[in-house]
C-alpha positions as CSV (number, residue, x, y, z in Angstrom):
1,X,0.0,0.0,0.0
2,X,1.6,3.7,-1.0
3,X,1.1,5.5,1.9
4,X,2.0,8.7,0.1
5,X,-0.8,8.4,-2.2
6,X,-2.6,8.3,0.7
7,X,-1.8,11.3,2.2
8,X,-1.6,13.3,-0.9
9,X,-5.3,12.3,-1.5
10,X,-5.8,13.8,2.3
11,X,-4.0,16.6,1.7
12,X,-6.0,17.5,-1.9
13,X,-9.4,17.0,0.3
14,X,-8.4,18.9,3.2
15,X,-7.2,21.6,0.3
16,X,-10.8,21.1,-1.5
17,X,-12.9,21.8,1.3
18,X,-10.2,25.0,1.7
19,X,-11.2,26.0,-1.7
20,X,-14.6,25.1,-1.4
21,X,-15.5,27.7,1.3
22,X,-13.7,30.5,-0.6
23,X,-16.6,30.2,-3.6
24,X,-19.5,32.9,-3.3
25,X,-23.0,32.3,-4.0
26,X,-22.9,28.4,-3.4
27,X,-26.7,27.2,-2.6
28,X,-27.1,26.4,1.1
29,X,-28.2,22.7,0.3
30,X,-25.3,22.4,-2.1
31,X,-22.4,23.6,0.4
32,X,-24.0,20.9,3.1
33,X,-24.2,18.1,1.1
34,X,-20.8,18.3,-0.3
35,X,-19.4,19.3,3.3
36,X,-20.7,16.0,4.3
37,X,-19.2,14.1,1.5
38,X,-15.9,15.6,2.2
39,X,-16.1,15.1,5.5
40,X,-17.0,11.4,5.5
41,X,-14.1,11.1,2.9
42,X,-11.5,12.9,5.8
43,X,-12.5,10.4,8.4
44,X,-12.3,7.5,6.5
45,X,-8.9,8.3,5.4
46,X,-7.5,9.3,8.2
47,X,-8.9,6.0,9.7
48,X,-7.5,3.6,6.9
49,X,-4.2,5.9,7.2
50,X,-4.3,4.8,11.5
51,X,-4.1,1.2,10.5
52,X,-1.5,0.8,8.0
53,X,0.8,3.4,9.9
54,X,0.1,0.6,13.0
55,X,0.8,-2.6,11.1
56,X,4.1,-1.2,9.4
57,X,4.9,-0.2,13.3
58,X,4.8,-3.6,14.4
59,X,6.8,-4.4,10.9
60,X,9.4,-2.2,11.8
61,X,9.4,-4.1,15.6
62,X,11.0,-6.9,14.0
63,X,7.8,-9.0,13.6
64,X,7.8,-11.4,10.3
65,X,5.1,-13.3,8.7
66,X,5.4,-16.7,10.7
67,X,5.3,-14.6,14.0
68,X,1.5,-13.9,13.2
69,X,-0.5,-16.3,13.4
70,X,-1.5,-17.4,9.7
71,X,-5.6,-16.3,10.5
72,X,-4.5,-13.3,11.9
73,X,-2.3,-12.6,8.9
74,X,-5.3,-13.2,6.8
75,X,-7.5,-11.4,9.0
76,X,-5.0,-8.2,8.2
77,X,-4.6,-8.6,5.0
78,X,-9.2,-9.3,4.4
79,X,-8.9,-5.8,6.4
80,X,-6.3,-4.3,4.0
81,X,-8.7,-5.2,1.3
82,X,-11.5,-3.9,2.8
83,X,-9.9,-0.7,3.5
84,X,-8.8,-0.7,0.0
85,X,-11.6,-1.2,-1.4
86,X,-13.5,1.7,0.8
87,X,-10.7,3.6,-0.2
88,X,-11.0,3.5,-4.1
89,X,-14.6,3.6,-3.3
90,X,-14.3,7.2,-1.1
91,X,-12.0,8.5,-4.5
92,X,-15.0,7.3,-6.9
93,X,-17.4,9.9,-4.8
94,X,-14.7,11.9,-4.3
95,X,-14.5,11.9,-8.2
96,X,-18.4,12.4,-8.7
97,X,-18.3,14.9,-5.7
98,X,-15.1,17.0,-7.3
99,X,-17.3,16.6,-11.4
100,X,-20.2,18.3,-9.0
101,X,-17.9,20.9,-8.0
102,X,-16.6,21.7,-11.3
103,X,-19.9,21.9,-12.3
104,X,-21.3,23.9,-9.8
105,X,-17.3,25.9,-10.3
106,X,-18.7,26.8,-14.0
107,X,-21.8,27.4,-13.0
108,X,-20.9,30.0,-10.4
109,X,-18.7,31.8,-13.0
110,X,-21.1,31.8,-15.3
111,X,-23.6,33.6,-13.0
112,X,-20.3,36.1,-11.9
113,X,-20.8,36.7,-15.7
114,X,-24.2,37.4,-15.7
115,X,-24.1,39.5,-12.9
116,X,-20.8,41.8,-14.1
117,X,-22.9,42.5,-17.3
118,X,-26.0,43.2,-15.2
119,X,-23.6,45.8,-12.9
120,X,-22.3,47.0,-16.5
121,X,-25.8,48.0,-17.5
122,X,-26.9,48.9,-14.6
123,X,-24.4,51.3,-14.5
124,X,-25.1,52.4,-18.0
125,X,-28.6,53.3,-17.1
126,X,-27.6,55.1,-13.5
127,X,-25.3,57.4,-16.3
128,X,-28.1,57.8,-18.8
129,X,-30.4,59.0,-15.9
130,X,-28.0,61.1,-14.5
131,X,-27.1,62.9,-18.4
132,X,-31.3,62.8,-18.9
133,X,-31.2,64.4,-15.0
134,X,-28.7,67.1,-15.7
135,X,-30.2,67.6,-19.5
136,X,-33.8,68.3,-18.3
137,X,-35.3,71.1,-19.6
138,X,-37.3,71.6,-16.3
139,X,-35.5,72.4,-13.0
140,X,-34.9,68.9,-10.7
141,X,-33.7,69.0,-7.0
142,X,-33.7,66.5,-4.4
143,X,-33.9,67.8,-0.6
144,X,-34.2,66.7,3.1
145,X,-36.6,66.7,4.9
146,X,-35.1,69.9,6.3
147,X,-35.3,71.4,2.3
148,X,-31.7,71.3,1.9
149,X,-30.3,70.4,-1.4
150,X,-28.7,67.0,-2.0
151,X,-28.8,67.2,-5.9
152,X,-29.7,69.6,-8.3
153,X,-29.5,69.6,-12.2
154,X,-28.3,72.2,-14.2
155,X,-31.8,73.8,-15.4
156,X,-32.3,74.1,-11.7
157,X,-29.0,76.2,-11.1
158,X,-30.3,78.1,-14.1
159,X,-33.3,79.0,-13.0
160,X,-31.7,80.3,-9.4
161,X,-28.8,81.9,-11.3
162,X,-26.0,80.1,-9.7
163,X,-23.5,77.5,-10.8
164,X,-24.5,73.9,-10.2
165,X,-21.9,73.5,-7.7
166,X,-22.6,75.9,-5.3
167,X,-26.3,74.2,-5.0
168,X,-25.9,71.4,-2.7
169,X,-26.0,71.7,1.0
170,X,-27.8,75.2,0.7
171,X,-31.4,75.4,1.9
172,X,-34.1,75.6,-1.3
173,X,-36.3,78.4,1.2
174,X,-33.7,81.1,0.2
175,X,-34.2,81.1,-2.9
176,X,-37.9,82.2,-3.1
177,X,-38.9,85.6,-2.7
178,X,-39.9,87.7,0.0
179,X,-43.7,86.5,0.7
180,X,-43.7,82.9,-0.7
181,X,-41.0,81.8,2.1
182,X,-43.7,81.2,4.4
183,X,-46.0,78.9,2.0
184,X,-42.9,77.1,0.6
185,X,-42.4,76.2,4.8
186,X,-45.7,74.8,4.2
187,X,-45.2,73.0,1.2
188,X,-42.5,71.5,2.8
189,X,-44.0,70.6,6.0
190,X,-46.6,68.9,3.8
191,X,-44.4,66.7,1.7
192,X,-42.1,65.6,4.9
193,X,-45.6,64.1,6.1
194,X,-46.1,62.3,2.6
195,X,-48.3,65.0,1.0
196,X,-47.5,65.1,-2.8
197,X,-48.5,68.3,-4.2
198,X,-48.7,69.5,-8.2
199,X,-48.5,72.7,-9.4
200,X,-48.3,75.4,-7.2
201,X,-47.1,78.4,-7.8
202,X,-44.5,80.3,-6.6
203,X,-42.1,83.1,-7.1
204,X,-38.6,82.6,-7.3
205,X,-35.6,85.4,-6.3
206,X,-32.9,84.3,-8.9
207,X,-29.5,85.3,-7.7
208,X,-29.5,88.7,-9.5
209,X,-31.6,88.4,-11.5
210,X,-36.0,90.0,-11.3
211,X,-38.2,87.5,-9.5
212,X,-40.0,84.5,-12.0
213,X,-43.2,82.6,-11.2
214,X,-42.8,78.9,-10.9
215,X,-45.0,75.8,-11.1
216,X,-43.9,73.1,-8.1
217,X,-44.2,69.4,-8.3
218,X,-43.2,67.7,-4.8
219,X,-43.0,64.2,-4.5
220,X,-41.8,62.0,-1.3
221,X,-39.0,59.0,-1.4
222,X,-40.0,56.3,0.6
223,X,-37.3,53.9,2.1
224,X,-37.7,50.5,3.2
225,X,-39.7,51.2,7.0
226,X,-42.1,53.3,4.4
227,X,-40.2,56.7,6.4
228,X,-40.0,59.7,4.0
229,X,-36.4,59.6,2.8
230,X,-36.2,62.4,0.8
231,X,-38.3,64.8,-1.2
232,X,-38.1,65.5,-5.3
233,X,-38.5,69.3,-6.9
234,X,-39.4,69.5,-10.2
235,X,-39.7,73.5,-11.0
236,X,-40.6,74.9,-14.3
237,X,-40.7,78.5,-14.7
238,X,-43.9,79.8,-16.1
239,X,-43.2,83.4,-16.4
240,X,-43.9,83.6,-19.7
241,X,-46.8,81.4,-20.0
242,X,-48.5,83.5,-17.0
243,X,-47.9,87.0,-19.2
244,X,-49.5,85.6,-21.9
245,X,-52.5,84.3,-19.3
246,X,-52.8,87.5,-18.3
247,X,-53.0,89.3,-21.9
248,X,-55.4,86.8,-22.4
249,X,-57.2,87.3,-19.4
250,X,-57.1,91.3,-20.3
251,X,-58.2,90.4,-23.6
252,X,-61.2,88.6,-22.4
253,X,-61.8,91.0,-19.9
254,X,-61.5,93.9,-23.0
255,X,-63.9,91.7,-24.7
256,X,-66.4,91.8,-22.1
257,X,-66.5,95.0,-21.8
258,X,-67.3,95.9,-25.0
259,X,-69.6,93.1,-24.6
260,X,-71.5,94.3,-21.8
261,X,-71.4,98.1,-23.6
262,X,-73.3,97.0,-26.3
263,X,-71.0,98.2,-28.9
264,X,-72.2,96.3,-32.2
265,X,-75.7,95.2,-32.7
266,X,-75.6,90.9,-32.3
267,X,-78.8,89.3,-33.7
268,X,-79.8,86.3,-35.1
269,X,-82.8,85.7,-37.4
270,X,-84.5,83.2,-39.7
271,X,-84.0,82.9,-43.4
272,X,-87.7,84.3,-43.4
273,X,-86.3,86.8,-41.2
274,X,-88.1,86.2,-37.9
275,X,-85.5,87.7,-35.2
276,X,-84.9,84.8,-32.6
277,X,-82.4,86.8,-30.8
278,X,-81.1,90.1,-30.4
279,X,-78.9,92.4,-27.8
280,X,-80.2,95.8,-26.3
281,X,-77.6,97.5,-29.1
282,X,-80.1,96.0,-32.0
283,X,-82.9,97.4,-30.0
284,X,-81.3,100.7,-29.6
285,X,-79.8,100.9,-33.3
286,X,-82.9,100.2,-35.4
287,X,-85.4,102.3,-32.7
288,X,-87.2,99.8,-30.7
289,X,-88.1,100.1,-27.2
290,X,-86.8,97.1,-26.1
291,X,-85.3,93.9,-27.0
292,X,-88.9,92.2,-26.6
293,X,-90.0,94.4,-29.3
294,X,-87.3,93.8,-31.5
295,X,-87.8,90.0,-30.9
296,X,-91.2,90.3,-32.0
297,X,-90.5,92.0,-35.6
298,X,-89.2,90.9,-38.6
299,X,-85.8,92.4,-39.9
300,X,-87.2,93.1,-43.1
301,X,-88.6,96.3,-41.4
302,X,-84.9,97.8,-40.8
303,X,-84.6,97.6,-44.6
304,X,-85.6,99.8,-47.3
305,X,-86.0,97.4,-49.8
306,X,-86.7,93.9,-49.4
307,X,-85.0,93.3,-52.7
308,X,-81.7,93.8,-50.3
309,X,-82.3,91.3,-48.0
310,X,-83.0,88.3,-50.8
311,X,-80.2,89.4,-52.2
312,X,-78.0,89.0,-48.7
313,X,-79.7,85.8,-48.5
314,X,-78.6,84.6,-52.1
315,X,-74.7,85.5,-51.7
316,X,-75.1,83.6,-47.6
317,X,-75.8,80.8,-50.1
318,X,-73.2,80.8,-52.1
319,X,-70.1,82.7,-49.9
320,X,-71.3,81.0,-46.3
321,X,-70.1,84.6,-44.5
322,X,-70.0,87.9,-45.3
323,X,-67.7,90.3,-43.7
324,X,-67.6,94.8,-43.7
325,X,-70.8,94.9,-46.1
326,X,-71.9,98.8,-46.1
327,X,-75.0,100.1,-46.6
328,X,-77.8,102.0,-45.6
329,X,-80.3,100.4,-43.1
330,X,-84.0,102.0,-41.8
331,X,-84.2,103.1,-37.9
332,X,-88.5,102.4,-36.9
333,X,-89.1,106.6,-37.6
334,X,-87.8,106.0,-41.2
335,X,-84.5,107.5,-40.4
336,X,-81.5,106.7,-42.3
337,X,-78.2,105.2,-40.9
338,X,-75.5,103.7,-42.4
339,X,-74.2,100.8,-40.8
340,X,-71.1,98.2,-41.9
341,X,-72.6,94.6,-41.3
342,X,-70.8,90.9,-40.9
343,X,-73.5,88.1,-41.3
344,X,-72.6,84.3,-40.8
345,X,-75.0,81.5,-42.4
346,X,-76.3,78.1,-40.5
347,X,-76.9,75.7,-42.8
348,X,-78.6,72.1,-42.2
349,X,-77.5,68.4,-43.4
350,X,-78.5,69.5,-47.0
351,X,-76.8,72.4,-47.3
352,X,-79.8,74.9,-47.0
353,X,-79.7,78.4,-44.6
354,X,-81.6,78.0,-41.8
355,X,-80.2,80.4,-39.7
356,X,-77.9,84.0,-40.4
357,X,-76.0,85.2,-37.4
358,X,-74.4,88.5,-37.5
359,X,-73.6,91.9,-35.8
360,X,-73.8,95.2,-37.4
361,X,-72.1,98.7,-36.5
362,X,-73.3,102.1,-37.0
363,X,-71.3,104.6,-39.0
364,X,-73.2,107.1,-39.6
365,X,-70.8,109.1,-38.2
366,X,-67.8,108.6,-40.1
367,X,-70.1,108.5,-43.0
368,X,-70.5,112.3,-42.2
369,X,-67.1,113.1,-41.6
370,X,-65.6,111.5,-44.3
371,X,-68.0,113.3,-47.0
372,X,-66.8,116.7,-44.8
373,X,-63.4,115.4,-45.3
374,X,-63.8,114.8,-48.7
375,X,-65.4,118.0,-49.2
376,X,-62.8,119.7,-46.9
377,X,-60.1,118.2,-48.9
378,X,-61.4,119.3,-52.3
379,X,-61.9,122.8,-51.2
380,X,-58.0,123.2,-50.0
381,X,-57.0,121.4,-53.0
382,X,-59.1,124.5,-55.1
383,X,-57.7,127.2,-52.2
384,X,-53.9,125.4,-52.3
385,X,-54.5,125.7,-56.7
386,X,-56.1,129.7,-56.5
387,X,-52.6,130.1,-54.2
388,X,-50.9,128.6,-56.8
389,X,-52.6,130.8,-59.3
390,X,-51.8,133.5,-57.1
391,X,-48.5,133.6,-56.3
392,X,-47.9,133.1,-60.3
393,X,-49.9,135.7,-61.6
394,X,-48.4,137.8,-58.5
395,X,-45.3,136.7,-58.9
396,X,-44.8,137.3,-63.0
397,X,-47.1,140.4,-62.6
398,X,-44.8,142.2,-59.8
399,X,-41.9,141.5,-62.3
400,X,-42.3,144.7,-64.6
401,X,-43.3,147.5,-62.3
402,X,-40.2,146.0,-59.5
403,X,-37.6,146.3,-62.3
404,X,-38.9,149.6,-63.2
405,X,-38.2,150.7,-59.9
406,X,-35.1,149.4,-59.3
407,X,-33.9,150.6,-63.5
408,X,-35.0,154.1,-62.5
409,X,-33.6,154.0,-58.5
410,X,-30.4,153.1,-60.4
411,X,-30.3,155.4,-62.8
412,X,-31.0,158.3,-60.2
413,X,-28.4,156.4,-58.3
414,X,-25.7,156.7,-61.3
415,X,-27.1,160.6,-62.1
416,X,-27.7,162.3,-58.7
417,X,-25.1,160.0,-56.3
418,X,-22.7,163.0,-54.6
419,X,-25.2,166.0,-55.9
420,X,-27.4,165.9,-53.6
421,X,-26.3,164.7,-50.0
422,X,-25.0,161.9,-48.7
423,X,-28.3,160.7,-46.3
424,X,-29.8,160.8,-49.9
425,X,-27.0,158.5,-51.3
426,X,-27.7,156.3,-48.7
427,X,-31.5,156.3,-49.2
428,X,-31.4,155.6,-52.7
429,X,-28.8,152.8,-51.9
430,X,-31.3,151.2,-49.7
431,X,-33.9,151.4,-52.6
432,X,-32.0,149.4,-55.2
433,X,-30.8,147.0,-52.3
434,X,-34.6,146.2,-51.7
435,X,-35.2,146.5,-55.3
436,X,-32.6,143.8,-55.9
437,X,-34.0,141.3,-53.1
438,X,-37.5,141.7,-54.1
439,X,-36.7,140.5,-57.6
440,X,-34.4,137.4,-56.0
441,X,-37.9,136.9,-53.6
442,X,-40.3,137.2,-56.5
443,X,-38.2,135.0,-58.4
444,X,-37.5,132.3,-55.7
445,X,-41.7,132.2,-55.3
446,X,-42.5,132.3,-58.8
447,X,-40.1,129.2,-58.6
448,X,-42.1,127.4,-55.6
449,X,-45.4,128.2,-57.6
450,X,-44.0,126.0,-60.4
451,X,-43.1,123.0,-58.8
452,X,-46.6,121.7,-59.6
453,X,-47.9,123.8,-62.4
454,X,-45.0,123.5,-64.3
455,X,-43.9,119.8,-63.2
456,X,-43.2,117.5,-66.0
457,X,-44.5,113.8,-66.1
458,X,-42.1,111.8,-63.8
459,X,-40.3,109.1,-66.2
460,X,-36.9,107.3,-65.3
461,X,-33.5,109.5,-65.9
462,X,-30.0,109.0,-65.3
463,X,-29.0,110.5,-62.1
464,X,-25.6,111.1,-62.6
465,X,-26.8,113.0,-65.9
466,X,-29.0,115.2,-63.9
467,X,-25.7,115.8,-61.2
468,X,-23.2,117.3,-64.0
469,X,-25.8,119.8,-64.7
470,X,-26.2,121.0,-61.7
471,X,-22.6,121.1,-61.2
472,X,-22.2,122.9,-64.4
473,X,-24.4,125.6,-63.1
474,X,-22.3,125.7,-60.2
475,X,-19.0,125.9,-61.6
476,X,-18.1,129.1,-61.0
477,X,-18.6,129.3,-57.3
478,X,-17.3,125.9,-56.9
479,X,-14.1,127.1,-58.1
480,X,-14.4,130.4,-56.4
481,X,-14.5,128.3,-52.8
482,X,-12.0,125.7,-54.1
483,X,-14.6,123.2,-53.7
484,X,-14.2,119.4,-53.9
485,X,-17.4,117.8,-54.8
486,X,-17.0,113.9,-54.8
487,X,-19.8,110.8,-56.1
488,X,-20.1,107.5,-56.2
489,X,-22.2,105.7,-58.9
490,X,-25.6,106.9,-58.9
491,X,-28.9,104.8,-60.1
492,X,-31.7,105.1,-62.1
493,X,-34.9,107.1,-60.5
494,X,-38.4,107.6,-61.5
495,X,-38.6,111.5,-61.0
496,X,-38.8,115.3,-62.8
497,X,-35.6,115.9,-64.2
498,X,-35.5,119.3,-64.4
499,X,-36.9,119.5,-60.6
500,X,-34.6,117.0,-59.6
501,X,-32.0,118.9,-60.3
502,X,-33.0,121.8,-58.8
503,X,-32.6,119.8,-55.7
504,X,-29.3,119.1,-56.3
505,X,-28.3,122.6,-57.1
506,X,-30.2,123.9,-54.1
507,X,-28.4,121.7,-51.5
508,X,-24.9,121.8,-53.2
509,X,-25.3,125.7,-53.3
510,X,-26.5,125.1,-49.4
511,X,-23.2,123.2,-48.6
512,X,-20.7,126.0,-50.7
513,X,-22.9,129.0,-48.8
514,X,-22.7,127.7,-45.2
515,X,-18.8,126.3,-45.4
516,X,-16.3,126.5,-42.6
517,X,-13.7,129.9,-43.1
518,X,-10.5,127.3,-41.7
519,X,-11.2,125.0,-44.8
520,X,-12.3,124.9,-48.2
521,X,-15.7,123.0,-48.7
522,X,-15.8,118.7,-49.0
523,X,-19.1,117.7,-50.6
524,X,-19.6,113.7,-50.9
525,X,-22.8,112.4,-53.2
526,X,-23.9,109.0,-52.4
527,X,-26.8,107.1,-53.1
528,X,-27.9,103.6,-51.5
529,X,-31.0,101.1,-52.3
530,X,-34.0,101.1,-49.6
531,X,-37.0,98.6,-50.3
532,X,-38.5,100.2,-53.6
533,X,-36.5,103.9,-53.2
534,X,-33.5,104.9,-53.7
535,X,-31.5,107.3,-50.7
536,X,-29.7,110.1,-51.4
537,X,-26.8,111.5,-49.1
538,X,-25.1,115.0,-49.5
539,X,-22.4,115.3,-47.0
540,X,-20.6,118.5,-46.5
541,X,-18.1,119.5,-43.6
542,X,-19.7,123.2,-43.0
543,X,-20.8,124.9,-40.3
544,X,-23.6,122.2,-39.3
545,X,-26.8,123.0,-37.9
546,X,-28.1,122.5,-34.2
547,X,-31.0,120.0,-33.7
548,X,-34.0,122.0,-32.7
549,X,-34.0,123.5,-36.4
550,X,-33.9,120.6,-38.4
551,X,-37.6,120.9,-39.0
552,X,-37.2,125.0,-39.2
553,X,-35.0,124.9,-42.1
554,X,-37.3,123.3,-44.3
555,X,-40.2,125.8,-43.7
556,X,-40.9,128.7,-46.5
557,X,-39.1,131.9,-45.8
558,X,-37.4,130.4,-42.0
559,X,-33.7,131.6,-41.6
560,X,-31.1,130.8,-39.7
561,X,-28.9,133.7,-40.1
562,X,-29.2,137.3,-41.1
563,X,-28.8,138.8,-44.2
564,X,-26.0,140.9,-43.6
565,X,-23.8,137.6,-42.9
566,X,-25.3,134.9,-45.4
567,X,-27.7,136.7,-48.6
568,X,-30.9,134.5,-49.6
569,X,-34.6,134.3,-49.6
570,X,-35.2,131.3,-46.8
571,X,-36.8,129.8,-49.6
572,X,-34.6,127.0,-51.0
573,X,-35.1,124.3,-48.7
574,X,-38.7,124.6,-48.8
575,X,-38.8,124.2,-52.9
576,X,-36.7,120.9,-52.4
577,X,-38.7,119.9,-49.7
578,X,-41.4,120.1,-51.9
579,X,-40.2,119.2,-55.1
580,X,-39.4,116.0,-53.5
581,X,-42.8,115.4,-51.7
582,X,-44.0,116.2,-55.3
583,X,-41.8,112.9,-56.6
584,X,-42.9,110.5,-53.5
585,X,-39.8,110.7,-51.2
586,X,-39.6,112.6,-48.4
587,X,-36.4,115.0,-47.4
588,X,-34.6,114.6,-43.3
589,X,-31.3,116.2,-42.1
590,X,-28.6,114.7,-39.5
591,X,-26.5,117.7,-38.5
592,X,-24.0,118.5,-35.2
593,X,-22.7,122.2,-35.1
594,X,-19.6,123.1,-36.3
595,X,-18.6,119.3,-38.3
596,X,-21.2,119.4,-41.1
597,X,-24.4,118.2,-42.5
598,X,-26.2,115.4,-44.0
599,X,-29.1,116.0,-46.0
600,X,-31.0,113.1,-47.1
601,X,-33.8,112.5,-49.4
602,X,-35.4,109.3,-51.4
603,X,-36.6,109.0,-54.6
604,X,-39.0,106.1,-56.3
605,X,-36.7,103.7,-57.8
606,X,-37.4,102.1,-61.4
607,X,-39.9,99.3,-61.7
608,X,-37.4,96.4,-63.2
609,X,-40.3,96.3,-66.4
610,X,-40.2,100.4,-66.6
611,X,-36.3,100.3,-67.1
């Protein structure tokens, strides 16, 4: 018998069972029956081990074979066998028992498997809610029961204006405002006791920031003894959505009101007619004591000719609604009033009007002022033409006996200056001075008169065309002041061209007049596209003008400066002005004393099928 091999087969069960108490999640039936197994197979080993170490001690004591009896030598060895044999029978189980194990072994790891992809996942989803947490579009917090914060997401920090970090540990009370402290206590206090409550409102102080309304949603976490663990926020500012409440609410409110003041008449009638309903404004409109009476009539009686109303009828048919129809109705006196109606039709399965459904408003009024308007209107536009008449006929009339004056002052001047005495001289000086700006006035209003009765059809011209004539004309002085008159390229207009430019020899003649004495005049032309006009710029660097008289300057005969300093009529500006009304644009000035002007004007630009 190999003892060894004995004791190595000890040794790996004593090892086994080692090993076998290390392995996790073993079932509890399992672990005992294999405990027993291993156990049995210790004692019986260390039994059959006993013996054999006993009968090779009496061996080593010198006893031989014929020293024991030959049925005790027998008896040994029939024990030997036995023990043999229960040996090689404890290794079979232990066989089966250490297959089990190795079964149960892959098992185990298998489950280990199963459960590090569950921890994987489950850690994948703890991630995913905490990035669909912080990504919320509403604010979410979780609190104590004491409110403060334990987590908070970032729409929350947001809406408190302050950094996500700073959130936890503070108390949620401080940041409401000043008179909601004391029902968020409440809310609290409520929740703590297992209270969910939805949607009330608060205001919240935002860390500077103005105060915003805010709908809450509290909710309690439960732990395992079904205490109150902690409390969820969810916070959703509503700011917005309570302004537009409250438009709406004025709105209504609005509504009501002109509701309740019986504004527009509200009926509804029959096809026949027959009035089923009607407010006190029907009533009131049409000349009926009451709304019974009214109820009782037929609204053929507020027309003048029944022919209208089958007509209404008719188009119901056909259009379903009819909105702003004006025409004349009949008050019960025979009165006339002119109302503006919008009628709805009810129509059955078949598609037939049962029912029309409308209000109407009076406009008798406007009616009345509209005709006085009209008539007001044509009456200045005959007063504004007998002006324009006028100051023509005046104008061109005044010509020949002014120059006669002024030729004979001058020639008295040139025959009699030194032979009389010098307060004469000076007399007859004045005369031809006043002469002379009488003439310039007559002229510069004979010139204003003309801008409509001697307008020409408005047609598309070249603008840079109409530019070099104007600085043609103003050659001379623009080389007198050493004048540098710059342009970029300049569009296409729909406009006068002779009128046009006059405006730009009026303004250029503006910017050379009024020039700074420490330079010589800069005049920049520019032109840019807006919607269907075209802008025009004039830049100069001159003497610029203060802003309470950029409305002045454009007035007929208003000055800035005296005559002694600057000659001229105070007319100029106002023909522009309106010679470019005339053309559809309108004329503005951006100015700042002593660093020049800006005149602008627009002009109608060319329809792309007109050019």
């Amino acid at each position: 018998m190999d003892f060894r091999a004995i004791i190595r087969i000890k040794e790996d069960c004593a090892q086994l069972q080692a090993l076998f108490h290390e392995v996790d999640g073993v079932p509890p039936t399992v672990r005992s029956r294999v405990q027993e197994i291993l156990d049995r197979q210790a004692g019986d080993l260390s039994r059959i081990l006993a013996r054999l170490q006993r009968e090779n001690a009496v061996r080593r004591k010198g006893a031989t074979m014929n020293e024991v009896g030959t049925y005790e030598y027998w008896e040994a060895q029939s024990q030997i066998q036995t023990y043999a044999e229960e040996l090689a029978a404890a290794n079979e189980e232990l066989r089966l028992t250490n297959e089990e194990l190795t079964q149960i072994n892959q098992e185990l790891t298998r489950r280990n498997e199963e459960l590090a992809s569950i921890r994987t996942k489950a850690e994948q989803e703890r991630q995913r809610y905490y990035d669909l947490f912080d990504a919320a579009p509403e604010g979410y917090l979780v609190t104590d029961h004491a409110g403060r914060i334990l987590e908070a997401n970032a729409a929350a920090a947001t809406l408190f204006g302050i950094h996500k970090d700073s959130l936890p540990a503070r108390n949620l009370v401080h940041f409401f405002a000043e008179g909601c402290k004391g029902d968020f206590q409440n809310l609290l206090f409520q929740a703590v006791r297992g209270k969910n409550q939805h949607d009330c409102e608060l205001r919240v102080q935002p860390f500077r920031k103005e105060p915003v309304t805010v709908s809450i949603n509290v909710s309690s976490a439960y732990a395992e003894d079904a205490a109150v663990q902690s409390l969820r926020w969810m916070l959703r500012d509503i700011t917005e959505r309570k302004e537009v409440d409250e438009a709406i609410r004025q709105s209504e409110a609005k509504y009501r009101s002109l509701v309740d003041d019986d504004i527009s008449a509200d009926f509804i009638c029959t096809r026949d007619g027959r009035i089923l309903d009607c407010n006190p404004a029907f009533a009131r409109m049409f000349g009926f004591a009451s709304v019974a009476e009214a109820e009782s009539a037929n609204i053929l009686v507020t027309y003048f000719h029944q022919e209208e109303r089958a007509e209404l009828i008719d188009r119901l048919q056909q259009e379903k609604r009819l909105e702003n129809i004006e025409r004349f109705r009949k008050r019960q006196d025979g009165t006339r009033i002119h109302v503006v109606e919008n009628i709805i039709g009810i129509f059955d399965a078949a598609g037939n009007l049962v029912v029309t459904k409308g209000y109407i408003i009076e406009d008798t009024e406007r009616l009345k002022a509209e005709e006085a308007m009209k008539q007001y209107a044509e009456h200045l536009k005959r007063s504004n033409e007998d002006l324009e008449r006028f100051a023509y006929v005046s104008s061109h009339d005044l010509q020949e006996p002014l120059r006669t004056i002024v030729t004979f002052t001058q020639l008295l001047e040139r025959k009699y200056e030194g032979r009389i005495d010098p307060e004469a001289d000076e007399y007859i000086q004045y005369i031809v001075d006043a002469g002379r700006r009488m003439q310039v006035l007559i002229h510069d209003l004979l010139e204003y008169s003309r801008i409509t009765s001697k307008a020409q059809v408005l047609q598309p011209i070249r603008t840079e065309e109409v530019l070099a004539q104007a600085l043609l004309h103003l050659n001379p002085i623009i080389k007198e002041e050493s004048a540098t008159i710059t342009y970029d390229l300049l569009p296409v207009v729909q406009a006068d061209p002779q009128q046009l430019r006059q405006v730009f020899q009026n303004l250029i003649s503006n910017a050379l007049k009024y020039r700074r004495e420490d330079e010589p005049p800069r005049i920049r032309i520019s032109a840019e596209k807006t919607g269907d006009m075209w802008q025009f710029n004039i830049q100069d660097n001159g003497l610029g003008i203060e802003p309470q008289y950029f409305d002045r300057i454009f007035v007929i005969f208003q000055r800035l400066h005296t005559r002694d300093r600057y000659v001229g009529t105070g007319i100029g500006l106002a023909i522009v002005k309106r010679i470019v009304e005339r053309q559809g644009g309108r004329i503005w000035v951006e100015s700042e004393l002593g660093r020049g002007s800006t005149f602008h004007f627009t002009i109608p630009a060319v329809n792309e099928s007109e050019s």
